[in-house]
C-alpha positions in Angstrom: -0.2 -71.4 -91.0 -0.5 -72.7 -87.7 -4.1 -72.4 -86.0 -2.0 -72.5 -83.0 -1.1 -68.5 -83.1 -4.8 -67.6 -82.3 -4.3 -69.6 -78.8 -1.1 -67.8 -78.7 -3.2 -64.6 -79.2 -5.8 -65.2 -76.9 -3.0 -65.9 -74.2 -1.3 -62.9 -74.9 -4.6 -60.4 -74.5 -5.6 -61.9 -71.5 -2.5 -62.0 -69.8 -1.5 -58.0 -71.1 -4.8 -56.5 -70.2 -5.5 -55.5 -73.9 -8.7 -54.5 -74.6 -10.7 -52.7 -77.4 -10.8 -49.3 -74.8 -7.0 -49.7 -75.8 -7.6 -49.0 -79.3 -10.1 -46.6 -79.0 -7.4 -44.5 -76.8 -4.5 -45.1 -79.6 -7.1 -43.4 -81.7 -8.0 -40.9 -79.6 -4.4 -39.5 -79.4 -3.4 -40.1 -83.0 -3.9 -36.6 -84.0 -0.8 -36.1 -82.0 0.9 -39.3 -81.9 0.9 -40.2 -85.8 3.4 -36.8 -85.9 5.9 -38.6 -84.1 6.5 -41.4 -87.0 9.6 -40.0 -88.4 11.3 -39.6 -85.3 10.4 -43.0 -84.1 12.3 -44.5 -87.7 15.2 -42.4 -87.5 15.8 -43.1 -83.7 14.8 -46.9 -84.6 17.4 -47.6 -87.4 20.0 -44.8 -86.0 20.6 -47.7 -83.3 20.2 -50.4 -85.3 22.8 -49.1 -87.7 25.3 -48.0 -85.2 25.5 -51.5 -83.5 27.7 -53.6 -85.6 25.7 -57.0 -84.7 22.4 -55.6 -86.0 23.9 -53.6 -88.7 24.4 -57.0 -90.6 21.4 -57.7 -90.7 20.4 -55.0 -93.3 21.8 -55.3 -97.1 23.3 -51.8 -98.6 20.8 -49.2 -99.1 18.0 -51.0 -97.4 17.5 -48.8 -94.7 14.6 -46.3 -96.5 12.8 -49.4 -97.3 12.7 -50.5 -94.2 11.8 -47.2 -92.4 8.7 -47.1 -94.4 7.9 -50.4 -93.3 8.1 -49.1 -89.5 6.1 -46.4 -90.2 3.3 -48.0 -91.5 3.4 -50.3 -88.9 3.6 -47.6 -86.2 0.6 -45.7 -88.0 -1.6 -49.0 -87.8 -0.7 -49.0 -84.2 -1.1 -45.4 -83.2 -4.3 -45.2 -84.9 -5.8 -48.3 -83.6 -6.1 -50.2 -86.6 -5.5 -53.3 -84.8 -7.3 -56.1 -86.6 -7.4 -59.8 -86.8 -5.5 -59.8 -89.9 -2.7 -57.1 -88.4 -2.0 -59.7 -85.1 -1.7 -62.5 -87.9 1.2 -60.3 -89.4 2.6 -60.3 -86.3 3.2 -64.0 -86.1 4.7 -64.0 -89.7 7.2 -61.6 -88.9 8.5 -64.2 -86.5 9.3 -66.6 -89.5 10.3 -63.4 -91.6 12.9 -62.8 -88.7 13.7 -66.5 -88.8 14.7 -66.0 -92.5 16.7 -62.6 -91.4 18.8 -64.0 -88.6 16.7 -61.3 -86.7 17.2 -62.9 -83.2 14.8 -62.4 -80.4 17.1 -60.6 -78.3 17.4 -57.6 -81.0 13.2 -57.6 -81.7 12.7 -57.6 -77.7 15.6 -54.8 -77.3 14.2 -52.8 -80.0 10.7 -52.9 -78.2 11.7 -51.6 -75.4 13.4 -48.4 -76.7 10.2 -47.9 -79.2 8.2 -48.2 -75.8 10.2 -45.8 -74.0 10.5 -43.2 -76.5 6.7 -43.7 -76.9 6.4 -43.1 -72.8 9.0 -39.6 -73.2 7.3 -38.2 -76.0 3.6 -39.1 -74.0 5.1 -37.5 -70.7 6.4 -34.6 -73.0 2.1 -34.0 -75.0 0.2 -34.9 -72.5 -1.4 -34.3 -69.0 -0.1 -37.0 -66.7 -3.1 -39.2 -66.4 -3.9 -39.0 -69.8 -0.1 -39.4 -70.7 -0.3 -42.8 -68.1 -3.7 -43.9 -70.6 -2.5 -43.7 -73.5 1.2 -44.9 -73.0 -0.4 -48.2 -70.9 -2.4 -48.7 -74.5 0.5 -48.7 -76.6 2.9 -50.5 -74.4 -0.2 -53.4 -73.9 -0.5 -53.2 -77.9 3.4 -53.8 -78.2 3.6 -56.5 -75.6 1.0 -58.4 -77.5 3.3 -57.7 -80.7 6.2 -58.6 -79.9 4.7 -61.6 -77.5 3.3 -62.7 -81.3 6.9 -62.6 -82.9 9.0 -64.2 -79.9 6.5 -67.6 -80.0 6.3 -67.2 -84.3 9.9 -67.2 -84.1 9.7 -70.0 -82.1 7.0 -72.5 -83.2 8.2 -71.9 -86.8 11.2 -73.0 -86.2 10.6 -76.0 -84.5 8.1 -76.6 -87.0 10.9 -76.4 -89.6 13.2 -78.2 -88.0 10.4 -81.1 -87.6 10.3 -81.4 -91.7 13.8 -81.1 -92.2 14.8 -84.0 -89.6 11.2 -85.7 -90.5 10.2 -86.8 -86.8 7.0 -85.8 -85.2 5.9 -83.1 -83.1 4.9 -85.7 -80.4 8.6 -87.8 -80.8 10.5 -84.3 -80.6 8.9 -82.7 -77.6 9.6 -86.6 -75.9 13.4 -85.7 -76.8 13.3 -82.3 -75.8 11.7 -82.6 -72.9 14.2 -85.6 -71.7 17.4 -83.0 -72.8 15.9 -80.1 -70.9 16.1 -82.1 -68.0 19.5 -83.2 -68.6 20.0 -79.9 -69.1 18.5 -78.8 -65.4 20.3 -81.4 -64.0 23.5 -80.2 -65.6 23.0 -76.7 -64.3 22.3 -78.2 -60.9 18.2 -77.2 -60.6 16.2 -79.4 -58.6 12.1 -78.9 -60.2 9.1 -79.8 -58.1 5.9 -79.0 -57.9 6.0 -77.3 -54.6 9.3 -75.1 -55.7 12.3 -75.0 -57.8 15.6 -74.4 -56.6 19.7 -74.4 -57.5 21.5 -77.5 -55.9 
């Protein structure tokens, strides 16, 4: 695996605000939060299930499977158990998706209604400002995750696609960068460094 992903990491905390207080909040609250587990995978794969694209993702009878995956992932979160080792998961979930044809759209719109179910159920437990804490803890934790999976998605498959056409990573980002701008053009965006703007 890429060292790459701990930059990726270290961009992501910085940028989200994350911080061990996080953590120590998510646990804090687990003693209520952790009961909300089953809800959060029957919601999570109600939606998933209903919505023929993402349906066909899953094979028959995979769903249980799965829901025990999300709650042990939603445990590690809600009880703080975020590691080194759980953000490196992260990133191979990403390729995982890859492998899935789980797209980036359906991971990103799937975080969103985990985060708002997270703040209803937080607004519904708690006192507002503690309600505002730990809420602003899980989101940051779940921007970081799924900021991990968009950018393993991302650089794994370019990666792949760099040993299956056999160029290097300096000659490809030469050809993409020369296509995106084809591409700008093409669109009719004018970039500079003062501004960018639509022709």
């Amino acid at each position: 695996m890429s060292a790459e992903w701990q930059q990726v990491l270290q961009d992501l905390i910085t940028l989200t605000g994350f911080s061990d207080q996080d953590k120590e909040i998510l646990r804090t609250s687990a003693r209520v939060t952790a009961g909300w587990a089953d809800e959060f995978a029957q919601a999570f794969y109600d939606l998933l299930f209903s919505y023929k694209p993402t349906a066909a993702v899953f094979a028959p009878n995979e769903r249980p499977a799965r829901e025990v995956s999300l709650k042990g992932w939603y445990h590690d979160v809600v009880h703080g158990n975020i590691t080194a080792e759980f953000w490196k998961e992260q990133w191979v979930v990403g390729l995982i998706h890859i492998a899935r044809r789980v797209t980036n759209p359906y991971m990103l719109g799937m975080t969103s209604r985990v985060q708002q179910l997270f703040l209803h159920k937080c607004l519904q437990a708690f006192p507002p400002q503690q309600a505002e804490a730990v809420y602003g803890a899980f989101k940051r934790t779940t921007d970081v995750v799924a900021g991990l999976i968009t950018e393993g998605y991302f650089q794994n498959y370019m990666l792949a696609m760099e040993h299956v056409a056999g160029f290097r990573e300096k000659l490809i980002a030469r050809m993409l960068d020369m296509e995106i701008h084809d591409m700008l053009r093409e669109a009719g965006v004018q970039l500079s460094i003062e501004k960018w703007s639509l022709a």
